[in-house]
N, C-alpha and C positions, 0 to 999 in steps of 0.2 A: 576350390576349398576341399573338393571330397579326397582329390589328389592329396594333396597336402599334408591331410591327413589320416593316408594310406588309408582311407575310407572306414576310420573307426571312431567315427562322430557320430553318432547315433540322428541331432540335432539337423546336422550339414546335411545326413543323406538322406533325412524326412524334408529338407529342404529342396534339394536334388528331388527329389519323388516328385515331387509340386512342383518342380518344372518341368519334367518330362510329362507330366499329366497335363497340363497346358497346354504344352506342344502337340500332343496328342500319341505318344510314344506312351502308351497304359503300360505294355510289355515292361519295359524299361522299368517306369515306376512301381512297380508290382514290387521288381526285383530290390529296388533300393529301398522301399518302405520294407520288406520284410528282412534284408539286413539290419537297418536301422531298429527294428523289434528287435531282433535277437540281441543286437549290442543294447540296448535300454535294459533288456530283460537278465543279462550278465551283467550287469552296474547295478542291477536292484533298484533301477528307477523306473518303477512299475507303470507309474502315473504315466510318466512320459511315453512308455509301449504303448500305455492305453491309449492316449489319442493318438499317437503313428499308427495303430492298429483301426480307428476310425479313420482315416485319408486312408489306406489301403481298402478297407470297404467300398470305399470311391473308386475308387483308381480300379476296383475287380468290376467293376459296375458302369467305367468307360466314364466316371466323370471327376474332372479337374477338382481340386481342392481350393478355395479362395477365400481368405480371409476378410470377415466385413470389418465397416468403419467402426474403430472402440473396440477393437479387441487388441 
């Protein structure tokens, strides 16, 4: 999907970030959560940096991001 979308999905690559954090690739996700800010933060969807800017605090911090039940 990041492909696809010549990696300017803000969405897709906060999603990408939380797989390679999984996997345990931080490096990787590091790098795709802080794209993913910068594109949120050119669209003016601030909201949305903010939380890709919480998963990047994880992911600097060597832990995966996981969604609980209900959210």
């Amino acid at each position: 999907a990041a492909e696809l979308t010549q990696n300017r999905d803000a969405p897709i690559l906060d999603t990408l970030a939380a797989a390679y954090a999984a996997d345990g690739q931080y490096d990787l996700a590091i790098v795709a959560a802080e794209a993913a800010i910068e594109i949120a933060t050119q669209a003016k969807a601030q909201e949305m940096a903010d939380v890709i800017r919480a998963h990047l605090e994880l992911f600097q911090k060597k832990q995966p991001y996981r969604e609980t039940a209900g959210r």
